[in-house]
N, C-alpha and C positions, 0 to 999 in steps of 0.2 A: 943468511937469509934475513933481509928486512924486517920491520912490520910488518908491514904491509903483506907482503910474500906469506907472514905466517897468519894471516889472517884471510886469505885464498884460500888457504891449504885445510884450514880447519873448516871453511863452507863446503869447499869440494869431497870432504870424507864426511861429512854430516850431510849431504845428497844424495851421496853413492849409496848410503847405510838405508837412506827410505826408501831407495829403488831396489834395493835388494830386499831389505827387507820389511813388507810392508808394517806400517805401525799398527796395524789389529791383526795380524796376521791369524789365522784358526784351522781347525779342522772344522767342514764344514759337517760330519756324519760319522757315526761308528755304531758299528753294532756285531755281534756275534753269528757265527754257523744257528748253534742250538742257542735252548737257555736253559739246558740241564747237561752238567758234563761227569761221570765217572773217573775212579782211580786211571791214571796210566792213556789218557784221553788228549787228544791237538786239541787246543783250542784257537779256531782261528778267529783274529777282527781282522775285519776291514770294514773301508770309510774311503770319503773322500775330503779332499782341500780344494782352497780357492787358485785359481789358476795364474793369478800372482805372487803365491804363498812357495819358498823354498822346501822342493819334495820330500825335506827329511823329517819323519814324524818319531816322534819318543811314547811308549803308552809306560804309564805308571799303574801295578797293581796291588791291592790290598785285597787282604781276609778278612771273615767275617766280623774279627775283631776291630776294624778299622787299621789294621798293622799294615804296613809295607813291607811287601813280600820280594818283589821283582819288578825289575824295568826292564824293556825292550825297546828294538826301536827298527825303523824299516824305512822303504823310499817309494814316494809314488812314480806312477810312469805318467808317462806324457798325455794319459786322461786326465790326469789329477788323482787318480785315485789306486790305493795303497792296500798291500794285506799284509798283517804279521802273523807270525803263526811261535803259540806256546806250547810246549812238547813236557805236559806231565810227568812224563814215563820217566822221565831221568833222574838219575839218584839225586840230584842235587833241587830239582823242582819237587820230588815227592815230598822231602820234609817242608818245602815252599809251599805247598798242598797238601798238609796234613788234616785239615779241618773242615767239618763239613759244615755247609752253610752257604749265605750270601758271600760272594765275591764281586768287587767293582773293578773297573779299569776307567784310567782316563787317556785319550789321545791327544797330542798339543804338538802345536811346531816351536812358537817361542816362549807362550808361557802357559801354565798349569787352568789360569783362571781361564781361559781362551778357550781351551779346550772341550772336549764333549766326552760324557762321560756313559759307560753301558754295566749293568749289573748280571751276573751268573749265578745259578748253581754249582758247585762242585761237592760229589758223595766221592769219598778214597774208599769206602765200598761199596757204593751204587745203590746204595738203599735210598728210599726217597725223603724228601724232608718237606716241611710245610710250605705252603704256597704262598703266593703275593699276596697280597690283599688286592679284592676287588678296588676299582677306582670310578671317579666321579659318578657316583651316588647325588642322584638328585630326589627331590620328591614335590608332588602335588596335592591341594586338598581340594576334593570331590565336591564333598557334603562336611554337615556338621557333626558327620561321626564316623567318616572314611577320608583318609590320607595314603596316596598312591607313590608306592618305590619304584627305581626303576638305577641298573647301576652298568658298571662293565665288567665284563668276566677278566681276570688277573692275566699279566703277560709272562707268567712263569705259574705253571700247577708246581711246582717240588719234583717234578720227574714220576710224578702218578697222574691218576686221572681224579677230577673232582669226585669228591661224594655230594658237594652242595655248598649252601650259605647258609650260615647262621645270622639271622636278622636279632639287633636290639635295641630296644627303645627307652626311651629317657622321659616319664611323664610329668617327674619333679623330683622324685627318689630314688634316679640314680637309672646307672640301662640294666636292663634284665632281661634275656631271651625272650621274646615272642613268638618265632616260628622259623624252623629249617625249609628251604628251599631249594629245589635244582634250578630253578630256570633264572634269569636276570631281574625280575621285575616282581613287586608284590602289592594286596590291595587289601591295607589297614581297617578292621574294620572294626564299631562296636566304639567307638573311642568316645570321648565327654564333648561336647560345644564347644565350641570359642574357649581351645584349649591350646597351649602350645605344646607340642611333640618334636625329641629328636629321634634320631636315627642314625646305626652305620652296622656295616653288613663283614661278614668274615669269611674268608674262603676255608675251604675244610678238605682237605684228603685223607688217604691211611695215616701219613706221617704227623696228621696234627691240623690244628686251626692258625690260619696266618693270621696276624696285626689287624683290627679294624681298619677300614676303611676311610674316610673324611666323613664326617659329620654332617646331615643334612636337615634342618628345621620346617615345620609348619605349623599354621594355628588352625583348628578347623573354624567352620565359619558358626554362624549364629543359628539358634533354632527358627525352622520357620515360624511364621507370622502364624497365630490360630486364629479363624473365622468365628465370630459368635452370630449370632441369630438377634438382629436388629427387632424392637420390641415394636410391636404389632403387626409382624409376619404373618401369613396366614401357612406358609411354609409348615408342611407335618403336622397342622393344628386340623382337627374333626373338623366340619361343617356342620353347620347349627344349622337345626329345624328351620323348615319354612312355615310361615302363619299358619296354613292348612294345615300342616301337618298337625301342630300343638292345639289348635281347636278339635280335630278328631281324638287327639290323644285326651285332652280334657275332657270330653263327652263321654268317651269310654269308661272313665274312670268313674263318672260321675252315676255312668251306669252299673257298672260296679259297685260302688257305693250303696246305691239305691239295693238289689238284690241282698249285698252282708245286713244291711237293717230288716230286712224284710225275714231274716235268717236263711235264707237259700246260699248256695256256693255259686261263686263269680264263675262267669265263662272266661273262655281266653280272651285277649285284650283282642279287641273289636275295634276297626276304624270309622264304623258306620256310628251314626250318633243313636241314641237310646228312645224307646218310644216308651209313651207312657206307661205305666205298669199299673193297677188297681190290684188292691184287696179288700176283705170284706174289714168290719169292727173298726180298729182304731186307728189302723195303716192307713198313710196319706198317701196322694200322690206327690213325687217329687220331681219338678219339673226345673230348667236350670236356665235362666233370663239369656237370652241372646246375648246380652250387653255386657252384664255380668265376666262371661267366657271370654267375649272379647277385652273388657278390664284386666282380665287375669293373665292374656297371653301378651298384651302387653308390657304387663310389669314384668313378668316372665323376660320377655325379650331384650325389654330395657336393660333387665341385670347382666342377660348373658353378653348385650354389648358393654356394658362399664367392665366386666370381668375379661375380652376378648379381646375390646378396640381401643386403638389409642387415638388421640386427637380429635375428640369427638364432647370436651367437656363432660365425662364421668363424674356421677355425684359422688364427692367426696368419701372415704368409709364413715369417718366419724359424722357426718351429715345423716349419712342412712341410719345407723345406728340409733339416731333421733327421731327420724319419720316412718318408722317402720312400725314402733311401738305405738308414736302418736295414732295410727292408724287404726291401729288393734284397736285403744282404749275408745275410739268414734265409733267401732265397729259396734262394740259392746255397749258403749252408752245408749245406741237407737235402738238393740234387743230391750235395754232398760226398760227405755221411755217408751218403746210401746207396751211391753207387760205392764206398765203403769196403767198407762191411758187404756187399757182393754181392762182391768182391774175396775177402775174408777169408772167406766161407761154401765157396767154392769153392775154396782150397788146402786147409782142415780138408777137406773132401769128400773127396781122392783118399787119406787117412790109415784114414777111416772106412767099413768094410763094409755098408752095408745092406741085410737079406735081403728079397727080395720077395716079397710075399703078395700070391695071388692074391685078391682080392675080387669082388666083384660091385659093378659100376658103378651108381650112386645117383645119378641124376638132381639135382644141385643148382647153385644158382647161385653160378658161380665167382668167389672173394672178388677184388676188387683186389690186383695184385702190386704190388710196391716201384717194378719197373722203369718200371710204369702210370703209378703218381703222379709218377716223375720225369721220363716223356715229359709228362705235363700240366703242370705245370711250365714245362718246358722249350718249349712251346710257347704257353701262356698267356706267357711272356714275350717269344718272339717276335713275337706278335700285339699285345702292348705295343710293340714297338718296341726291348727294352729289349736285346737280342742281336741278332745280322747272320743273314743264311743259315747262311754257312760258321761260324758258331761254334755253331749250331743242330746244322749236320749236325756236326760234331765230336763232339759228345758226344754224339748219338743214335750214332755210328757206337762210340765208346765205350760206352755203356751194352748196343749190341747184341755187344757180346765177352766182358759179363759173362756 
């Protein structure tokens, strides 16, 4: 044979080789009868192949230990698809199946990596053994103090029935039980702000607790935003007196007043305003300027809007602090200066003769005397507060000697 010839010959069997056998060739499925098998138990796979893939399939199996136990091997039929069957019972697979635990297999046509692989239980006494781990475990965050589980139940219990999940979490020190569970899903609650949290969950039967799960992380989110109460709200704040009201309230008082001088006991607070009162000897009348009242509930009002409202120019504190006193010390100087001047009218008086003329008496209304405005005064301050009783009666008992 030529060159030539032997270079035919080697394209022609390197064509033949990819028509037979494809270059990916695989199984395309395997899986088991059960997923828990007893001493002395068939175990059958089947699976199928691709329909270009030669029917002959090989499964390779390992023990718990990751050891290689046993190969098999079988043919599919003209569906593509295949079943082998491993027969425990036999002296020679028993010590093959000595161990209890996980067992794998893999099915392959031309090579191992291709293949599909399926996991078992086998008990050589049928007692049951711990289960899968739950899988893809995810989680959500709610709020800024709830993170929500949610996962899948295991594809092998161990040959029992669940008791539950053991959930554990990781909040920087590591995971440590937080709560058993039967059902798939759980709602974290009670946790720190704008925290990161892990998680992974464990299946549990008679025979024990399987492997965690995957790992699932959240951070909760931030605390809400707190409302504060913008300053000059009227929101939950009392309502302040209206004018009326504080002039009746002021006249009551005033009548009040009037009665403790007089020594009697105050009635209950009265909104009506007070009429004059007379007694015999030295007791005056005490009568209360129109104008006066109104001064009073003014300032009055003024203060409770610098104390209540905002944007309205309030006097300053340390400004008040200054006119408040100035005001006293005016109040008290005009008490002064007219004890002076009724003082001094009255020594010039016994110097000077005045002849009396008889007149005829003319109906008119009598002007305010000096001494009038300085018992108003002097009593608009005690009703401020701003003098005691006995320094009240002092100088009433004063000005009645002028």
């Amino acid at each position: 044979m030529n060159r030539y010839g032997l270079y035919f010959a080697v394209i022609l069997t390197v064509i033949v080789a990819f028509t037979v056998i494809p270059a990916y060739a695989e199984v395309t499925s395997l899986k088991t009868n059960t997923s828990f098998y007893k001493g002395g138990s068939k175990i059958y796979f089947s699976g199928t192949i691709l329909d270009t893939d030669p029917p002959n399939v090989t499964i390779l199996l390992f023990d718990p230990t990751n050891k290689f136990i046993l190969l098999s091997s079988g043919a599919a039929d003209s569906n593509h698809q295949f079943q082998i069957v491993v027969d425990t019972s036999t002296s020679d697979n028993q010590q093959k199946f000595s161990i209890k635990g996980v067992y794998n297999a893999t099915a392959f046509i031309a090579t191992k990596e291709n293949g599909k692989t399926v996991n078992f239980i086998y008990s050589p006494d049928g007692s049951p053994v711990a289960p899968f781990p739950p899988t893809s475990l995810t989680t959500a965050t709610i709020s800024s103090t709830e993170i929500d589980l949610s996962w899948t139940a295991p594809t092998n219990t161990g040959g029992a029935p669940l008791y539950g999940y053991k959930i554990e979490r990781d909040d920087g020190s590591g995971f440590n039980p937080v709560q058993n569970t039967q059902t798939t899903s759980y709602q974290d609650t009670g946790l720190t702000s704008n925290k990161l949290y892990s998680y992974r969950v464990s299946s549990v039967n008679q025979a024990g607790t399987s492997n965690p799960s995957n790992v699932a992380t959240s951070v909760t989110l931030s605390p809400p935003a707190t409302t504060t109460q913008t300053p000059g709200s009227t929101t939950d704040q009392p309502s302040s007196p209206s004018l009326d009201e504080l002039l009746k309230q002021r006249l009551a008082d005033a009548q009040r007043l009037q009665q403790l001088l007089n020594g009697q006991n105050p009635p209950p607070t009265s909104t009506t305003p007070p009429s004059t009162s007379t007694s015999s000897g030295t007791q005056q009348t005490i009568k209360l300027n129109e104008n006066m009242v109104l001064d009073d509930v003014a300032g009055n009002l003024g203060a409770q809007k610098s104390d209540n409202m905002s944007g309205t120019n309030p006097i300053p504190g340390s400004i008040a602090n200054i006119i408040y006193p100035v005001i006293s010390l005016v109040g008290v100087a005009i008490v002064v200066t007219i004890l002076y001047l009724k003082k001094k009218r009255k020594l010039f008086g016994n110097l000077v003769t005045q002849k009396k003329e008889d007149v005829i008496p003319v109906e008119t209304t009598p002007e305010p005397k000096n001494d009038d405005y300085a018992m108003m005064i002097l009593k608009n301050r005690l009703a401020k507060g701003e003098i005691t009783i006995d320094e009240f009666k002092a100088l009433r008992d004063e000005l009645s000697e002028l």
